[in-house]
Backbone as numpy.savetxt, mean C-alpha at the origin, in Angstrom:
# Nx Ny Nz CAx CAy CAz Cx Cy Cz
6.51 -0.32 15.90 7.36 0.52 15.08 6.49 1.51 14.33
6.94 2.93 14.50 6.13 3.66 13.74 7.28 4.81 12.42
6.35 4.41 11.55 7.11 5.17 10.62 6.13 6.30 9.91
6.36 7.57 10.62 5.60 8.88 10.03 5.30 8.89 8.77
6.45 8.72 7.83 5.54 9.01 6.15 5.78 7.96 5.49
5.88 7.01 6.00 5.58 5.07 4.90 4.41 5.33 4.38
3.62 5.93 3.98 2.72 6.10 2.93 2.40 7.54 3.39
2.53 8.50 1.93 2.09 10.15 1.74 0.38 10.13 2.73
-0.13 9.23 2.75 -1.81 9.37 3.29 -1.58 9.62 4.62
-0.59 8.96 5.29 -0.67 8.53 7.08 -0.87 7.73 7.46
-0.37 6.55 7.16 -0.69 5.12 7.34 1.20 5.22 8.05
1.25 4.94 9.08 2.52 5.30 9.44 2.63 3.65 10.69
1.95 3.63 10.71 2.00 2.38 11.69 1.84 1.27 11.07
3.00 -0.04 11.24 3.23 -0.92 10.61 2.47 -2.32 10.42
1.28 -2.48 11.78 0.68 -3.34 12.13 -0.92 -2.71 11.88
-1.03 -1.55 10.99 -2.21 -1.02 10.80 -2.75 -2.50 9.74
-4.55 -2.42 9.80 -4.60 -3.20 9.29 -4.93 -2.61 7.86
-5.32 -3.25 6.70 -5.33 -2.95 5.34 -6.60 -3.99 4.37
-6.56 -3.37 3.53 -7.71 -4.24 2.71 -6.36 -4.28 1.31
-6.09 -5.20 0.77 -5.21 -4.94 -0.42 -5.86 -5.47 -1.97
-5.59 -4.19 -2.80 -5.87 -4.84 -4.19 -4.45 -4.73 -4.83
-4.33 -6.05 -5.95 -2.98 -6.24 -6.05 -2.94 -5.48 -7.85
-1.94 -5.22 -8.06 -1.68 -4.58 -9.55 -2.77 -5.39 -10.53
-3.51 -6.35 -10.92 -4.01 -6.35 -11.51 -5.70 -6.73 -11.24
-5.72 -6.21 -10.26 -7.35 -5.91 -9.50 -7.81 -7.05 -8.86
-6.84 -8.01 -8.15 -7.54 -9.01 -7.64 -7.31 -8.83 -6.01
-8.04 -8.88 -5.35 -7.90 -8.42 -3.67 -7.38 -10.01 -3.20
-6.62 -9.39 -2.47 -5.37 -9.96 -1.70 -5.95 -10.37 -0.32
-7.00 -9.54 0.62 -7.56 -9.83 1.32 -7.20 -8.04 2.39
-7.57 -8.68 3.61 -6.80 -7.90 4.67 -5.61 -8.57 5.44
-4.93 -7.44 5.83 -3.07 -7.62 6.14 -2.83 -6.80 7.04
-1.62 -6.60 7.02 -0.95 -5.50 8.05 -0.13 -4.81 7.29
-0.11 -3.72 7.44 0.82 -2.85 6.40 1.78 -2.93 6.03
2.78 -3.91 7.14 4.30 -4.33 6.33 4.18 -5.47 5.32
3.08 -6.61 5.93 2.40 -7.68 4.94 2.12 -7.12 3.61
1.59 -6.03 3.58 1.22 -5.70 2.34 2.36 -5.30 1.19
3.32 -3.92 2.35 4.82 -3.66 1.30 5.50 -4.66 1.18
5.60 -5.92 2.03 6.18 -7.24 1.49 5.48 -7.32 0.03
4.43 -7.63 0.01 3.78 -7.96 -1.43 3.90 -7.30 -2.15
3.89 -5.96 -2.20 4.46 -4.86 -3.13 5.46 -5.00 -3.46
6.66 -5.00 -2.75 7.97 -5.51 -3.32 8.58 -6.57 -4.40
7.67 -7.64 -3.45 7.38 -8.80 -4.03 7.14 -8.46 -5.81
5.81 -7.46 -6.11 5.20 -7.34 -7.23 6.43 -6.17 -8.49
7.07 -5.77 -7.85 7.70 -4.42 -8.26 7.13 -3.49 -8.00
6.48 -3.16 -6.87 5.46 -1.77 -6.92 5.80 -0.83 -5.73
4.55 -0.32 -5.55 4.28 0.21 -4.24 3.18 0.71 -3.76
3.11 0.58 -2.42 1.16 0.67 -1.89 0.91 2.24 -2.03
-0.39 2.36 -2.84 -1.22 3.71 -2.74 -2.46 3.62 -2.28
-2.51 4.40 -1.32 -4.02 4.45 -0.59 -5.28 4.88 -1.29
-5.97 4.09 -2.05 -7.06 4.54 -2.68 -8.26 4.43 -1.97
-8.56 4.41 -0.74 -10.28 4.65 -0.44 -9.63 4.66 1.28
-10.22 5.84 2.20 -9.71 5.34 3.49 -11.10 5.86 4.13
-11.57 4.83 4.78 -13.23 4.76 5.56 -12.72 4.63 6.95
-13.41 5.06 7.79 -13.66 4.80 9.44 -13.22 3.14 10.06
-13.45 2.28 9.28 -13.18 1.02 9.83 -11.86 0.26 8.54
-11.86 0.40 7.63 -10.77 -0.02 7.01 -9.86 1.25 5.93
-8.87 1.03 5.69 -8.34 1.64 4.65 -8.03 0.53 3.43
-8.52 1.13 2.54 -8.06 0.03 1.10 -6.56 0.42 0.57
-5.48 -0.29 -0.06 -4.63 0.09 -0.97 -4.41 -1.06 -1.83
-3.51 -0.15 -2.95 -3.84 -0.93 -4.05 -1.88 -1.07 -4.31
-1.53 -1.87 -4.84 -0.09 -2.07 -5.29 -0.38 -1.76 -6.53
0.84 -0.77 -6.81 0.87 -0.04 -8.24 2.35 0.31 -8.18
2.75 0.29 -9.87 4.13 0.24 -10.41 4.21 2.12 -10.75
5.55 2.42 -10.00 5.99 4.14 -10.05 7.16 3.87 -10.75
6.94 4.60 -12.23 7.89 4.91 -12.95 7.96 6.02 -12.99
9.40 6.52 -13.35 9.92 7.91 -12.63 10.13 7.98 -14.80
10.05 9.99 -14.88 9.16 10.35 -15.74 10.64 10.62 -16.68
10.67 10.27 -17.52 11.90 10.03 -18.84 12.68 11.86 -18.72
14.16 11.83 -18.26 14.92 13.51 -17.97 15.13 14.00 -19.18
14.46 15.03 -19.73 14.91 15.69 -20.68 16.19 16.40 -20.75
């Protein structure tokens, strides 16, 4: 299954693998990218790609709060 923009970076493929750090900096290990938005969900969050190298991509689960409507 491929999903073009499941993450703004290009991580679009669901069985990509991943390095995960979880909302409060403890690594989760490596996963597969739906493994990981499971855990995100799980956390209230959502995966952002913070470091992407030749052999792994890292992301991190982080909480998106949407910005108070004036």
């Amino acid at each position: 299954m491929r999903r073009d923009c499941a993450l703004g970076t290009g991580i679009a493929n669901l069985s990509d693998q991943v390095r995960v750090i979880d909302r409060d900096g403890a690594e989760l290990g490596i996963m597969m990218v739906a493994e990981a938005q499971k855990h995100a969900s799980e956390q209230g969050g959502e995966l952002y790609v913070t470091e992407r190298e030749a052999d792994m991509t890292e992301v991190r689960i982080v909480l998106v709060r949407k910005a108070p409507s004036r």
